[in-house]
N, C-alpha and C positions, 0 to 999 in steps of 0.2 A: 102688914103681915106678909112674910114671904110664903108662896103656897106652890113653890117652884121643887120638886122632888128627883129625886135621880129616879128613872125609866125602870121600871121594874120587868124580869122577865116575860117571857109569854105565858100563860098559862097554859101547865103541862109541859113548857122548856128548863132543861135543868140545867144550871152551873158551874161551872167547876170544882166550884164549892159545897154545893149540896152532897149530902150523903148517895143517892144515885147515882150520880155523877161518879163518884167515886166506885162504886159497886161496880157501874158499867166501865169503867175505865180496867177498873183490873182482872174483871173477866175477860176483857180482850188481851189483856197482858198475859192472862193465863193460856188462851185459846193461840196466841199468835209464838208464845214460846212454845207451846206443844207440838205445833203442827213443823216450826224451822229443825227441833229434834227429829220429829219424824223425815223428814224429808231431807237433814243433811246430817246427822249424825246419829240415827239409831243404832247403829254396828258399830262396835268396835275391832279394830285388826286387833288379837289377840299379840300380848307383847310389845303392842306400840302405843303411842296418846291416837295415832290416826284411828278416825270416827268416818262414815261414808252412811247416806239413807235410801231411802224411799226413790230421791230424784234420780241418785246415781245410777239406781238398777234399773229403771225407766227408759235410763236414759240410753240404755245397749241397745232398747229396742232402735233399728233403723229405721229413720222417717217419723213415727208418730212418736218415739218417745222422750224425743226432747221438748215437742210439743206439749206433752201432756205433764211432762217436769213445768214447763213457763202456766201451766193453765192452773197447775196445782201451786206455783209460788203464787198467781193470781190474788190468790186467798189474802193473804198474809197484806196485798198493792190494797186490795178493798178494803182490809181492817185498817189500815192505816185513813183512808178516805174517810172511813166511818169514824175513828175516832180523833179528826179534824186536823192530821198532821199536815203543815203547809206547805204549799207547792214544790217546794224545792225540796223537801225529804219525798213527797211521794215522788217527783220527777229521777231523783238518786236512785229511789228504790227499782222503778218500773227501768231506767239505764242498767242498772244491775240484771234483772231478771232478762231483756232485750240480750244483753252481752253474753249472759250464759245461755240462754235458749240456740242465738246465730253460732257463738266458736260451737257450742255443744252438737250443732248438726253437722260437724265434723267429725269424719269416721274415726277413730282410737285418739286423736288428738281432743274432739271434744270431750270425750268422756275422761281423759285424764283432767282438762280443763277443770269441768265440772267437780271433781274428787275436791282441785285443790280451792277453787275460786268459794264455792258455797255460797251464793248468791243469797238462798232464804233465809240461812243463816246472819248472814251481812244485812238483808233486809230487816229480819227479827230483829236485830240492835237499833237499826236507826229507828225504828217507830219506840222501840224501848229507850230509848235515851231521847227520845221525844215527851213518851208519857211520862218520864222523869222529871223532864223540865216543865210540864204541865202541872205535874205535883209541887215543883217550887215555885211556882208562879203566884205571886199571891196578888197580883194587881186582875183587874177584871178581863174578863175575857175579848178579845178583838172581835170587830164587826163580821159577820158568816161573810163566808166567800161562797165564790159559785164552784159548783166540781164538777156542772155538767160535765162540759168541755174534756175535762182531762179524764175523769168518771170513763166518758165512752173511748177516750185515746188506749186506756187502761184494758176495756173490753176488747176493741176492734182489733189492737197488735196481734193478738196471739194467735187470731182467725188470718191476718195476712201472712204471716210467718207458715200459717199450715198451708196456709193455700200454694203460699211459693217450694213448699216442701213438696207438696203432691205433684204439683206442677214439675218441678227438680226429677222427682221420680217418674213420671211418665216420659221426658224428654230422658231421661238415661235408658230405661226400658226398650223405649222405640229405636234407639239408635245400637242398645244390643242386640236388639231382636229384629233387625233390618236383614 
């Protein structure tokens, strides 16, 4: 008698296949498209397809608001974490939001950057054409990976970018104000 069985989840770990699974899959789909709207195309230019959001107008502010544009695409690096896109889409993603936070702390140059580039928006896709392919996936799921590592890479960037900002700004300060 074979008494050899396939390994059954953990109790209280869900699937991909489970209904759960499914709920939680597309509430983040719902939450991660809303927030890439908010943030890179809530406005429309009257007369044109061009769209501009949340990030863009943040991002006038000089010094903290390109900062707080990458803290708030944040969001969007952690739903992806959460909903187990693997490393090389979140690595894409958090490149993306890096790229537009540094040209973005460029005076009138980042902020056009930022208008055309849409980083959260470009992020919103990949984790969406991730969960896509999560929904065609009909073989079992791969073994967990670890996210500490990248989890806190994910965290720590957007606190060294401010630092070097502040930093940027007191070295210009002191040297106008000598």
């Amino acid at each position: 008698m074979n008494t050899s069985r396939r390994p059954s989840p953990a109790a209280g770990a869900s699937t991909p296949h489970d209904p759960e699974h499914a709920r939680r899959r597309a509430a983040a789909r719902q939450r991660v498209a809303r927030l890439a709207q908010w943030l890179d195309g809530l406005i429309a230019i009257p007369g044109t397809r061009l769209r501009f959001g949340i990030d863009s107008l943040i991002g006038l502010i000089p010094g903290v608001g390109d900062v707080a544009g990458m803290l708030l695409g944040g969001v969007i690096l952690v739903e992806g974490l959460r909903a187990g896109a693997p490393n090389h889409v979140v690595v894409r993603m958090l490149s993306n939001t890096l790229l537009d936070g540094l040209v973005g702390a460029v005076p009138l140059l980042g902020d056009l950057f930022d208008f055309a580039f849409r980083s959260n928006a470009r992020n919103a896709r990949l984790l969406l054409d991730h969960l896509d392919g999560q929904e065609r996936q009909a073989q079992a799921p791969a073994a967990p990976v670890r996210r500490g590592p990248l989890l806190l890479l994910v965290l720590l960037v957007p606190l060294v970018v401010l630092s070097l900002a502040i930093y940027g700004m007191v070295a210009v300060f002191q040297h106008l104000y000598r």
